[in-house]
ChimeraX commands (.cxc) that place a marker at each C-alpha (Angstrom):
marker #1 position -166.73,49.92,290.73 radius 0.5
marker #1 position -167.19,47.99,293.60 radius 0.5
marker #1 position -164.69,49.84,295.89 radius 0.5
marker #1 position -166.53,53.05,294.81 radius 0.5
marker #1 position -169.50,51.29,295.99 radius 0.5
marker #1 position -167.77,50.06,299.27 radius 0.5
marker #1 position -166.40,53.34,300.37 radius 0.5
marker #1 position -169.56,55.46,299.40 radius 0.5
marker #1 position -171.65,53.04,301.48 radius 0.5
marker #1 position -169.50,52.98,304.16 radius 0.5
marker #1 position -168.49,56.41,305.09 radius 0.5
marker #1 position -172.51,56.99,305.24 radius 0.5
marker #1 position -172.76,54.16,307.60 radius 0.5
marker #1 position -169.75,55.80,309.66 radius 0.5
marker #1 position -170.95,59.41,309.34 radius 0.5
marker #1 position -174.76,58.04,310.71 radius 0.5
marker #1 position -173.34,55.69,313.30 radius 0.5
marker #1 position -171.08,58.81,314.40 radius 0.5
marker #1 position -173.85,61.58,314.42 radius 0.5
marker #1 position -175.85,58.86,316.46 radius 0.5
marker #1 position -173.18,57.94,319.03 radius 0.5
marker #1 position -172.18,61.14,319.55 radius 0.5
marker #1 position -175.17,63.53,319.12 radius 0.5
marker #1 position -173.12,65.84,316.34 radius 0.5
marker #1 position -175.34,66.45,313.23 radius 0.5
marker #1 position -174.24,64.43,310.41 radius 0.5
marker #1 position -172.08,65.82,307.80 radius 0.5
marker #1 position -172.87,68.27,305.35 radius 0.5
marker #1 position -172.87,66.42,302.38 radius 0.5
marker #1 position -175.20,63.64,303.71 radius 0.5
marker #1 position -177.40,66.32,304.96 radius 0.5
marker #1 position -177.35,67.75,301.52 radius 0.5
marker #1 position -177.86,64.73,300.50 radius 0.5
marker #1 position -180.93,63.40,302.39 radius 0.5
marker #1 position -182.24,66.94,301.12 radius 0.5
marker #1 position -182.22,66.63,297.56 radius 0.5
marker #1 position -183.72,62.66,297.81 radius 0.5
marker #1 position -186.90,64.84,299.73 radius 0.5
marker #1 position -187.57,66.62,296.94 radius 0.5
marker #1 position -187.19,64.65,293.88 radius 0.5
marker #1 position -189.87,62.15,293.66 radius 0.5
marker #1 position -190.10,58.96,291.18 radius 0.5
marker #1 position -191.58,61.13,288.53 radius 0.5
marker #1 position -188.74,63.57,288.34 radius 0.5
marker #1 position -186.28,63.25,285.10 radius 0.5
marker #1 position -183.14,63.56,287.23 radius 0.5
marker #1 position -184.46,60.09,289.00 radius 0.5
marker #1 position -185.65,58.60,285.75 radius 0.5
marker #1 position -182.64,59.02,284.76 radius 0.5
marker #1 position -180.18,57.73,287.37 radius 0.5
marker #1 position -182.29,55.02,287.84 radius 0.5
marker #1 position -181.56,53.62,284.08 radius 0.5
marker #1 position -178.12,54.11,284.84 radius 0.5
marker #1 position -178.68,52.09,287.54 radius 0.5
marker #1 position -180.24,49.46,285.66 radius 0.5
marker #1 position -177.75,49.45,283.10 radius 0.5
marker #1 position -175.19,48.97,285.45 radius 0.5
marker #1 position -176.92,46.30,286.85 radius 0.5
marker #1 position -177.75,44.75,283.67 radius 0.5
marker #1 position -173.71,45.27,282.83 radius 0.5
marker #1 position -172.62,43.83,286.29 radius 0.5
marker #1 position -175.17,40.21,285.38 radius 0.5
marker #1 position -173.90,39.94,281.75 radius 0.5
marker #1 position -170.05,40.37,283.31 radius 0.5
marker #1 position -170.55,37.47,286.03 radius 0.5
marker #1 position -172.12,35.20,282.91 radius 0.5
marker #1 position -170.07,35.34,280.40 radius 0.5
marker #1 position -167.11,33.65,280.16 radius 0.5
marker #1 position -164.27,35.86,280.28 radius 0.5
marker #1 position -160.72,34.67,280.54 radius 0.5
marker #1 position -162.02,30.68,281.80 radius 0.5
marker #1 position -160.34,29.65,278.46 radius 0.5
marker #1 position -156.92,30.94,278.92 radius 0.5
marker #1 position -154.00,30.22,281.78 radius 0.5
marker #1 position -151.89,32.50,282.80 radius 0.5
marker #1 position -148.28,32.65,282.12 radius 0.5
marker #1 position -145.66,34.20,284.66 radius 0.5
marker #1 position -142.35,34.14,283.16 radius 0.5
marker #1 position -140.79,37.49,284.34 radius 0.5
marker #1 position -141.62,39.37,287.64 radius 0.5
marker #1 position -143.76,41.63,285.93 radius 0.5
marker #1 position -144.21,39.82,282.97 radius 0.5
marker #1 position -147.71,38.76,282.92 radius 0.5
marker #1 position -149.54,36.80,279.70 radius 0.5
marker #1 position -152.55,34.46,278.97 radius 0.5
marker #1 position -152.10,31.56,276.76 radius 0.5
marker #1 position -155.24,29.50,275.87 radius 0.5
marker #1 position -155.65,26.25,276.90 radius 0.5
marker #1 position -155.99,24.60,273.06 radius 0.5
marker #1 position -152.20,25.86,272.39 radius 0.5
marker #1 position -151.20,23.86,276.18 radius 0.5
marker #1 position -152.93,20.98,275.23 radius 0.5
marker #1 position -151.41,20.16,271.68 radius 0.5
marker #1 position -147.82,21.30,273.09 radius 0.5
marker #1 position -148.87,18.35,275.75 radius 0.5
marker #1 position -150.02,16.03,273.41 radius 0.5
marker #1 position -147.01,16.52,270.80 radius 0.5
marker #1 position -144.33,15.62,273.41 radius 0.5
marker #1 position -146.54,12.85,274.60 radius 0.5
marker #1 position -146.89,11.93,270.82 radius 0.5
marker #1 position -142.88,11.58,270.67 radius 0.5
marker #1 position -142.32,9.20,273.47 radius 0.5
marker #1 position -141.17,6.08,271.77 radius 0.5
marker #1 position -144.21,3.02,272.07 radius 0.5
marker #1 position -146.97,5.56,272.11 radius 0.5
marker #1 position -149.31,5.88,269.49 radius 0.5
marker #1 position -153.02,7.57,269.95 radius 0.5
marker #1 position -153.06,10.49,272.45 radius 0.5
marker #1 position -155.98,12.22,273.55 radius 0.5
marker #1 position -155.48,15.73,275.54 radius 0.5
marker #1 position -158.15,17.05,277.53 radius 0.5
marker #1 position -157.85,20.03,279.61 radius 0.5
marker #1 position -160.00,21.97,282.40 radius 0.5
marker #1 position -159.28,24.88,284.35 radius 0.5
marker #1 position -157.96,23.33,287.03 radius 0.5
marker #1 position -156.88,19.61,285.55 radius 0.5
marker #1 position -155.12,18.04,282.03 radius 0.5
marker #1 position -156.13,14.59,281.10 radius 0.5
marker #1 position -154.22,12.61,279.01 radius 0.5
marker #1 position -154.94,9.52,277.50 radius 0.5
marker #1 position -152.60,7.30,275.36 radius 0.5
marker #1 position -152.62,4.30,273.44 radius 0.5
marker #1 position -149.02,2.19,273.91 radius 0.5
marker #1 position -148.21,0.91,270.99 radius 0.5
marker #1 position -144.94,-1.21,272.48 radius 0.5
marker #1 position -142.52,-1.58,275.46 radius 0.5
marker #1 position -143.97,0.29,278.68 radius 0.5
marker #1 position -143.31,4.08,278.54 radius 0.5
marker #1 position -145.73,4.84,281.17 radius 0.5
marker #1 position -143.22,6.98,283.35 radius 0.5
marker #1 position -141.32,8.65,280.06 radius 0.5
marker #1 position -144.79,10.22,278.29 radius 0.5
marker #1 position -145.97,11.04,282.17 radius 0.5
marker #1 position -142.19,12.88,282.39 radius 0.5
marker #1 position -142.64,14.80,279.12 radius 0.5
marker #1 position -146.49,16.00,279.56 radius 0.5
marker #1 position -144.98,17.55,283.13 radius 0.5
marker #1 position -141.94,18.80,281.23 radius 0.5
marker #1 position -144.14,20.69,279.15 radius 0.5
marker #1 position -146.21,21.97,281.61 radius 0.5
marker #1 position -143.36,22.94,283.54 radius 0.5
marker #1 position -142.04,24.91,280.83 radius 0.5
marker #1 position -144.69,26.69,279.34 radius 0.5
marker #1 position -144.37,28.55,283.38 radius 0.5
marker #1 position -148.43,28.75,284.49 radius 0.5
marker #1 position -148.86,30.59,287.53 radius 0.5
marker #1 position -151.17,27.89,289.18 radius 0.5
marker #1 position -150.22,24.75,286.62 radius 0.5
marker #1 position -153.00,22.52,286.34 radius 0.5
marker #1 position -153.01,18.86,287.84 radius 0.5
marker #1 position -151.38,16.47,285.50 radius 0.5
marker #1 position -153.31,12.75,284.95 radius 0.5
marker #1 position -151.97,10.77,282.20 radius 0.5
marker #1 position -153.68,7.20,281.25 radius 0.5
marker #1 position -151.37,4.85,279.29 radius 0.5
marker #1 position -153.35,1.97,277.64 radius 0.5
marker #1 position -151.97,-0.72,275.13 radius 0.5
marker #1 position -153.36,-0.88,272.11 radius 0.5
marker #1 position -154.71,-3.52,270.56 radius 0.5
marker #1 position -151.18,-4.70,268.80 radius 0.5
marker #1 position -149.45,-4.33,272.16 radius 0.5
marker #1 position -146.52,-5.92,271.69 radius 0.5
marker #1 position -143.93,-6.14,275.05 radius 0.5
marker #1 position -140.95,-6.20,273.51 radius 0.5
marker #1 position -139.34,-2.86,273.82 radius 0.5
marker #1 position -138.74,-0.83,270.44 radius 0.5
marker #1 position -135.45,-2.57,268.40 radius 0.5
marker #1 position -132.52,-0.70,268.68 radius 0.5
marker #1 position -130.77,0.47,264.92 radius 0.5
marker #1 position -127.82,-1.70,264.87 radius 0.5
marker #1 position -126.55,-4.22,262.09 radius 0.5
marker #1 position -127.30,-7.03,264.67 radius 0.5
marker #1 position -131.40,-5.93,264.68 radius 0.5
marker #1 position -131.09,-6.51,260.70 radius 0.5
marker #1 position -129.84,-9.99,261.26 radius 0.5
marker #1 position -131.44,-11.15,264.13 radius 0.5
marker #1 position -134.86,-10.92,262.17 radius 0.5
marker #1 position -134.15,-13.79,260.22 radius 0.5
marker #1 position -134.15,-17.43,262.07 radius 0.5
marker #1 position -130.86,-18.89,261.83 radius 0.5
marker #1 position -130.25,-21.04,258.10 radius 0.5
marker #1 position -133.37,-18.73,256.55 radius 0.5
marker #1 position -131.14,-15.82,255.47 radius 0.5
marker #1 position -130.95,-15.34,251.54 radius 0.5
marker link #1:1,2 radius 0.2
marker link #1:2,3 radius 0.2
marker link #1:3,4 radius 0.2
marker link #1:4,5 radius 0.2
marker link #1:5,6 radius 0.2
marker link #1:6,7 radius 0.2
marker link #1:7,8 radius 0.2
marker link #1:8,9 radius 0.2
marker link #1:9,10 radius 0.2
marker link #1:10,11 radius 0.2
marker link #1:11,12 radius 0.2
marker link #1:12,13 radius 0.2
marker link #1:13,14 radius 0.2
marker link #1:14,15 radius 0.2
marker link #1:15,16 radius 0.2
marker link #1:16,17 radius 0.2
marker link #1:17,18 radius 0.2
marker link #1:18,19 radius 0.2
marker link #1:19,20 radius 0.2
marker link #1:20,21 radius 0.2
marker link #1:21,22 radius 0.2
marker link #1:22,23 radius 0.2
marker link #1:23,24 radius 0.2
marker link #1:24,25 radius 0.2
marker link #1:25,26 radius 0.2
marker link #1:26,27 radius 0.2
marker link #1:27,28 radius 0.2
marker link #1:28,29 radius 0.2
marker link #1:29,30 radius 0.2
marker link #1:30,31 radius 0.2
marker link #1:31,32 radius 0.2
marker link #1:32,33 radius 0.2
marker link #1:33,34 radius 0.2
marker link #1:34,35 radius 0.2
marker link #1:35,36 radius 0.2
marker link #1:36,37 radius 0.2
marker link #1:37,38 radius 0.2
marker link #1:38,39 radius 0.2
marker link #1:39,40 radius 0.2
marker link #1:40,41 radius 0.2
marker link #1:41,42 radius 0.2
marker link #1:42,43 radius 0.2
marker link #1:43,44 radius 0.2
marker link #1:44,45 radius 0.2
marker link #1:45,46 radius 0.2
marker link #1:46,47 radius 0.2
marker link #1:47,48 radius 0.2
marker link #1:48,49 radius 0.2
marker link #1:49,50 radius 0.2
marker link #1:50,51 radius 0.2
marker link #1:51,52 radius 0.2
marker link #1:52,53 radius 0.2
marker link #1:53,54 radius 0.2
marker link #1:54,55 radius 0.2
marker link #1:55,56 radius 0.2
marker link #1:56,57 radius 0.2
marker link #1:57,58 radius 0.2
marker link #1:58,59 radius 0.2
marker link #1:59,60 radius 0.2
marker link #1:60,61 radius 0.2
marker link #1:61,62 radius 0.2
marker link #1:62,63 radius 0.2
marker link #1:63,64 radius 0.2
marker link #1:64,65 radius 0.2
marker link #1:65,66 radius 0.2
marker link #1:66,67 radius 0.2
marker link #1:67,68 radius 0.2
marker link #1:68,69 radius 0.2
marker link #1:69,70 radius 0.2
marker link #1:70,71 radius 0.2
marker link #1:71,72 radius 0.2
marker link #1:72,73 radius 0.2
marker link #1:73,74 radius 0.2
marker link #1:74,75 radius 0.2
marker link #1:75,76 radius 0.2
marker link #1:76,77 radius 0.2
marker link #1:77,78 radius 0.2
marker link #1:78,79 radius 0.2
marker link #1:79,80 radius 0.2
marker link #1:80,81 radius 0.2
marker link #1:81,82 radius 0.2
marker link #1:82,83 radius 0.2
marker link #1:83,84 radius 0.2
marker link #1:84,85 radius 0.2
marker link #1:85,86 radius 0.2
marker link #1:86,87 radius 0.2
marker link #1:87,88 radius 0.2
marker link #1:88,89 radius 0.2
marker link #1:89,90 radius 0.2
marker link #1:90,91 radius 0.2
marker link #1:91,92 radius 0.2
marker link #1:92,93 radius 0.2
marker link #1:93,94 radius 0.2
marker link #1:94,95 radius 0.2
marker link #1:95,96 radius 0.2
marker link #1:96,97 radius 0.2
marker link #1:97,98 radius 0.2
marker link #1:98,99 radius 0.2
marker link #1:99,100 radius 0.2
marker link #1:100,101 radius 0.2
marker link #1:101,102 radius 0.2
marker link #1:102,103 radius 0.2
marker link #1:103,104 radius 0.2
marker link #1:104,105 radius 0.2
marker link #1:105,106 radius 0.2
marker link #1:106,107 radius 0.2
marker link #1:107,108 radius 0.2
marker link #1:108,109 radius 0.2
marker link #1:109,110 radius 0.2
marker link #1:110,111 radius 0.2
marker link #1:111,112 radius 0.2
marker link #1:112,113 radius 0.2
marker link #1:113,114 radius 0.2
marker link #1:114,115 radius 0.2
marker link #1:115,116 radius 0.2
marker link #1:116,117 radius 0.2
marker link #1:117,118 radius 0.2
marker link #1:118,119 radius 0.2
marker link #1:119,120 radius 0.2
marker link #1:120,121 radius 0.2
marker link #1:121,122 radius 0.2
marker link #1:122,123 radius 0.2
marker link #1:123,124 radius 0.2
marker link #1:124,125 radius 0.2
marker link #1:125,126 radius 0.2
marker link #1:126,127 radius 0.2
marker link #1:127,128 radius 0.2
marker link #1:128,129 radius 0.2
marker link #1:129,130 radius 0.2
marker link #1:130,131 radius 0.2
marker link #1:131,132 radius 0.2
marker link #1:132,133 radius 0.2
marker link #1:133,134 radius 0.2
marker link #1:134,135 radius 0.2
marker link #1:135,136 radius 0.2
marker link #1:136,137 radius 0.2
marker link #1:137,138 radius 0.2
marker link #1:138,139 radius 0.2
marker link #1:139,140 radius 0.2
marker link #1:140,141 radius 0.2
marker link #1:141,142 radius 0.2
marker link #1:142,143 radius 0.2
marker link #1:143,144 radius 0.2
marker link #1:144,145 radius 0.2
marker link #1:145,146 radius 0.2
marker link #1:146,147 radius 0.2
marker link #1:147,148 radius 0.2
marker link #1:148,149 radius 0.2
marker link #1:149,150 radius 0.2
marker link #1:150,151 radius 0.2
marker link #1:151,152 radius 0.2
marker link #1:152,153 radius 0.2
marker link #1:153,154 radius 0.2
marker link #1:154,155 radius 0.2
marker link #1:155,156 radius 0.2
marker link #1:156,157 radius 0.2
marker link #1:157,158 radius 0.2
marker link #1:158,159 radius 0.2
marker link #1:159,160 radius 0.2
marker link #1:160,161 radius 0.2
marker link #1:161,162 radius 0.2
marker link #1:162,163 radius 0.2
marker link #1:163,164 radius 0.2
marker link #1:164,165 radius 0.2
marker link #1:165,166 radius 0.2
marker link #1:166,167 radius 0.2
marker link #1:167,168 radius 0.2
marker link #1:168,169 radius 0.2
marker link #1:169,170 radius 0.2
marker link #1:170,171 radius 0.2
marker link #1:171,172 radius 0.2
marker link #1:172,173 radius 0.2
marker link #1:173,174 radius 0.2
marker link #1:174,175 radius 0.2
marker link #1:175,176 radius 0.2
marker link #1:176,177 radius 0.2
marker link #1:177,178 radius 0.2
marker link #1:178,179 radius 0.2
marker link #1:179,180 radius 0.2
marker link #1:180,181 radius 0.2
marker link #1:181,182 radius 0.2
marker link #1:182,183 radius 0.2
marker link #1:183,184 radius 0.2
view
């Protein structure tokens, strides 16, 4: 609508600044044109008319730039010609579920914007800061946004923090709870 616009507004500015530069009478159509506008007045029906349609385009054109549109959704590009939206809710858990399996992490918070994804997580044990920051931008990676959003991930211990890193599943872990001379 607005390239309609465009072109009908300019080739009346080029046909007047042509009939003015080079002393030609303008072209037919704006002639006819400039005719028909003389003789219709405001209290014409033909004017009443196009000047609701006016309005309602107008009206149309506000409520478009308001509402929201697609500001929920990214888009996906995983073909050449392939083009998708997926909304942001659906990025966010996917982010917060692989953050979520990183051993040592317990609470995770996802919060995401157009242009940024906060994460926030709660470490539970050991210090997984660079693992849960590798698998949030592994998921982003391969959920293939066209512009992917900033990545910012927060790693805080928890309240039972403990340092030691998570016990491995061996025989020796089993034994090496109890002190030496406790074991029943």
């Amino acid at each position: 609508m607005a390239v309609t616009g465009g072109l009908g507004s300019g080739s009346v500015a080029l046909d007047t600044i042509a009939a003015h530069m080079t002393g030609r009478p303008v072209a037919p159509w704006h002639a006819a044109t400039l005719r028909w506008l003389t003789t219709y007045g405001p209290d014409d029906v033909q004017v009443t008319v196009m000047a609701a349609v006016a309005g309602a385009l107008g009206v149309l054109l506000v409520a478009l730039a308001v509402l929201p549109g697609r500001r929920g959704l990214w888009t996906v590009t995983s073909a050449p010609r392939l083009l998708a939206a997926v909304d942001r809710d659906v990025v966010e858990s996917l982010v917060r579920a692989s953050v979520a399996a990183t051993a040592g992490i317990g609470t995770v918070r996802v919060r995401g914007s157009r242009r940024r994804i906060t994460v926030r997580a709660g470490l539970r044990f050991g210090d997984p800061r660079v693992a849960s920051a590798e698998a949030a931008r592994g998921v982003l990676d391969a959920c293939c946004l066209h512009s992917p959003p900033r990545l910012r991930v927060t790693v805080r211990p928890d309240a039972l923090w403990d340092r030691r890193p998570a016990p491995p599943d061996s025989d020796d872990a089993r034994t090496s709870a109890f002190p030496q001379g406790a074991e029943s």
